[in-house]
N, C-alpha and C positions, 0 to 999 in steps of 0.2 A: 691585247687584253687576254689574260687568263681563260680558259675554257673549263667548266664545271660541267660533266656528265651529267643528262638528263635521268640516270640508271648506273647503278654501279656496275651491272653486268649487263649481259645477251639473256642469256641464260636462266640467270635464275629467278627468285620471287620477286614481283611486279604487283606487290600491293602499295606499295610507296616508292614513291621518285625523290629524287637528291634534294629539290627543292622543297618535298615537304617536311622531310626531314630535319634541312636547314633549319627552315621557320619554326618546326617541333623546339628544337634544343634550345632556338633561342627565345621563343615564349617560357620557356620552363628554364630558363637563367632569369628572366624578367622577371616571375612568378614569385622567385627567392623563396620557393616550396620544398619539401621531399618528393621524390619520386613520384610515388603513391599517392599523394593530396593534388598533385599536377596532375594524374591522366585523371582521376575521377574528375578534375573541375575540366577539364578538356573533354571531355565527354559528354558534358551539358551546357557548353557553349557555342554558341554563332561560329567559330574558325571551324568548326567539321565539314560546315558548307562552302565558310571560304578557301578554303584548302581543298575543296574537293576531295575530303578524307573518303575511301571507300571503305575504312575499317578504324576502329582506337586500335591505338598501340597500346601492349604491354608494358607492365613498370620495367620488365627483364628487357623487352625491344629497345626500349627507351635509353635503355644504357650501354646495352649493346649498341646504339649509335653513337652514342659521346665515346667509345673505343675503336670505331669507324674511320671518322676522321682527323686524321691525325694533323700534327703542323703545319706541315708541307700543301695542305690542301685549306686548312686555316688560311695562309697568309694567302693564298691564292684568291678566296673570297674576301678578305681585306682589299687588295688589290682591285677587287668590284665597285667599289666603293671609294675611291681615292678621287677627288678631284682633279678639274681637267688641267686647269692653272693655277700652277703653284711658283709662288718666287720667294716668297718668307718662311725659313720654318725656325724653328726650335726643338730642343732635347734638352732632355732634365729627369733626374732619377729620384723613386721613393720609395717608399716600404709600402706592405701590406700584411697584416696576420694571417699565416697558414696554420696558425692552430686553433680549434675554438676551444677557448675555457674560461667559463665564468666567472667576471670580478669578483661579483659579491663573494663567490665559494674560494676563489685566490684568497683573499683577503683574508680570510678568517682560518684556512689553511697555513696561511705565514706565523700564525700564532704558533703553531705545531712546530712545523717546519721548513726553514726555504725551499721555495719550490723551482726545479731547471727553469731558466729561462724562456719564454718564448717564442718559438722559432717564427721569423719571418723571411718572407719571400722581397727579392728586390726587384725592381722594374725603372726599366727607364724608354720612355715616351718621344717616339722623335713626330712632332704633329706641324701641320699647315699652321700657320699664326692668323691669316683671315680667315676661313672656317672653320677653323679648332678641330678638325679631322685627324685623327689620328693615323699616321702614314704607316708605321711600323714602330716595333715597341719589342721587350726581351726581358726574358722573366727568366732569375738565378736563384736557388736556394744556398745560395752563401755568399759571404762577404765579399766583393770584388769590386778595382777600381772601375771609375766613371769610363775611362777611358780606355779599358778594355774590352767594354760592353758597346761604348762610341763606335769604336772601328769594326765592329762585327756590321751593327746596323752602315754604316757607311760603306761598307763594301756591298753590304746586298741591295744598295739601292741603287737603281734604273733612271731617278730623274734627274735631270741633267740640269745645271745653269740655273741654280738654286742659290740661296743664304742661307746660310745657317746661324743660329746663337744658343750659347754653349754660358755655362758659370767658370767657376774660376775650377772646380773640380776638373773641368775638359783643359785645360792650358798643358796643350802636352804637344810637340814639334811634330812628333812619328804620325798625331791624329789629324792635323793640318796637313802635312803630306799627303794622308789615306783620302782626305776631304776633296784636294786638290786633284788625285787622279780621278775622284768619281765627277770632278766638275761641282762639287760645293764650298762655294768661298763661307769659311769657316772664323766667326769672330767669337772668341774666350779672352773675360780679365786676363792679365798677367800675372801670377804672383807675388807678393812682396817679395825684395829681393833683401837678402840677408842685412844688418846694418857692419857686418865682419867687410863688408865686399865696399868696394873704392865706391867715393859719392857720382863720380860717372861712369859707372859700369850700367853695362845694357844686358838684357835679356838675351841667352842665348838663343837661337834659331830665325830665320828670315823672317819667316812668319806671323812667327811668336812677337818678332819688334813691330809687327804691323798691327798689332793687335793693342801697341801701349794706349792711342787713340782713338776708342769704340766709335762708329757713328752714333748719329743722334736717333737712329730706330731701335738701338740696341735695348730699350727699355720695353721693347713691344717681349721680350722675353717671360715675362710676368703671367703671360698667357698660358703657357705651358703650369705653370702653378696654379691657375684656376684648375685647368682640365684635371690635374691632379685631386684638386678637392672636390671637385665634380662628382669624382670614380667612385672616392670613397666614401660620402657622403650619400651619392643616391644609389649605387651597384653594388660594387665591394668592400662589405663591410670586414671578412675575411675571407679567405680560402677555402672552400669545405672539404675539396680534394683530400685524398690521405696519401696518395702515393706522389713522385715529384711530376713525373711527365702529363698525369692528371690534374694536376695543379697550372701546368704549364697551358693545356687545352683549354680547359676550363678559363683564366683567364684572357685568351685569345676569340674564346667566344661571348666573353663581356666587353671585349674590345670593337667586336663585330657590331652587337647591341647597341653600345656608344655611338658606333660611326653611321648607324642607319637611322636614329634620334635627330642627329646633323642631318644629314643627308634631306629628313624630310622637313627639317624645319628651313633650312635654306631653301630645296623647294615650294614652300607653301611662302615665304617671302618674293619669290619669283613666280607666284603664281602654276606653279608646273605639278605636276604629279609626278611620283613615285614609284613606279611598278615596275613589275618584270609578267611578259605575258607571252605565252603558246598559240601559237596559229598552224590551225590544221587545215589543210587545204585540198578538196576532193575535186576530184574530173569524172563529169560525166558524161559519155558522148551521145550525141542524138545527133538525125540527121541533118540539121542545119548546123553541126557545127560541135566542137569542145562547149558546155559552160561549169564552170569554175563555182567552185562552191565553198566560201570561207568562214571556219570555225574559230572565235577565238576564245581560246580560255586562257583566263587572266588567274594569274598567280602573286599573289602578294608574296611578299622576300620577305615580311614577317614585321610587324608592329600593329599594336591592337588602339590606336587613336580609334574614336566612333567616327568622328569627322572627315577622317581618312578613308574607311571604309566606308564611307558613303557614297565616296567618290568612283567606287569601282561599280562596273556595268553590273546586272543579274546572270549571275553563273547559269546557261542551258543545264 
């Protein structure tokens, strides 16, 4: 498992730890606020005490974190959150608006004049199919095939002796190979094959001929389309980001928010709890002997259910 610093440094200011941090950015992606409407409503709510905040942050602190953490340490806390057992997945790619601009003001502007296009952002979702978990996922600001975004995520993944299902956009030999060395047996439609070409001519590549056949799970694919409409129906309704690599952050940690929603709702179906917690543990000697003195302070990873927070002990 990935290792998150409890402190970014030795050294320097220790008024917030990585993990309140965390929870900061991602309550204030949840909020779907500006800066400034988020720490004043954080300033007079119950997470001061659950967080053991010793101070509010700044609107300037506040952003100065979301430029902190960068991808690399994103995917890392993805990684926290991935379930134990996985044998089904899927990938499937979608749009999202990176630009905010007003219909109704669009609209009546086109009378004038047409207005550039829209820029949007592309993503494709490689997720668990029984928990809807999102494993890994890749965000481009311009047009590119399915399957060149495929093989980026199938090289970076670690889990082993997996399925995959893929649309007919993935039906590419080079990406079944890529699937194959990482240990995921990778099913994509076929294409229609031209009607110029002989009535028994086969598809080229080994693979690709295994794939004329889908199994009968192949329909479990659909799932990856809900999670999509999921994102952007209840998260991302656009980008707010203006630069690209802030666009990229920012939706990596809507992806994080998603996966801790899962996380606790499979939880509360298993009965279990969700936390991450700190144990401090003091020695004090006397003459019969060491005794052992255990502190624990429990940290929430960040989700504001009431029901949820019920569940955790009273912070000393």
């Amino acid at each position: 498992m990935s290792r998150i610093f409890f402190r970014i440094n030795k050294t320097g200011n220790k008024e917030f730890t990585n993990y309140q941090r965390v929870c900061l950015i991602i309550l204030f992606f949840r909020s779907k606020k500006s800066l400034r409407d988020f720490v004043d409503e954080i300033s007079e709510s119950r997470w001061v005490s659950y967080l053991g905040l010793k101070k509010i942050p700044k609107k300037s602190t506040l952003h100065d974190w979301l430029k902190i953490f960068n991808m690399k340490i994103i995917r890392k806390i993805c990684k926290v959150l991935l379930p134990k057992k996985i044998k089904l997945t899927s990938i499937d790619g979608t749009g999202f608006d990176s630009w905010q601009r007003s219909r109704h003001y669009e609209k009546r502007a086109e009378k004038i004049k047409k207005l550039p296009p829209m820029n949007y952002a592309k993503a494709s979702l490689f997720v668990d199919v029984k928990t809807q978990i999102i494993l890994d996922f890749d965000l481009v600001m311009s047009h590119q095939h399915d399957v060149k975004i495929a093989e980026r995520i199938f090289k970076r993944n670690k889990i082993k002796n997996i399925i995959g299902l893929g649309d007919k956009g993935y039906d590419s030999e080079n990406l079944h190979e890529i699937a194959r060395e990482n240990r995921i047996i990778f099913y994509a439609p076929v294409r229609k094959i031209s009607k110029l070409a002989l009535s028994n001519k086969r598809p080229k590549g080994f693979y690709r001929r295994k794939c004329i056949k889908l199994p009968e799970f192949y329909g479990m694919r659909w799932i990856n389309e809900t999670i999509n409409s999921v994102l952007k129906r209840t998260q991302i309704n656009s980008l707010r980001s203006k630069k690209h690599f802030m666009r990229k952050r920012e939706f990596g940690w809507q992806i994080i928010y998603y996966n801790v929603k899962r996380k606790i709702k499979i939880s509360q179906k298993e009965k279990q709890i969700f936390i991450f917690c700190k144990i401090e543990i003091y020695s004090i000697r006397t003459e019969q002997g060491n005794i052992y003195i255990y502190k624990i302070k429990l940290i929430l990873f960040v989700y504001g259910f009431s029901r949820f927070v019920q569940t955790l002990f009273p912070r000393n």
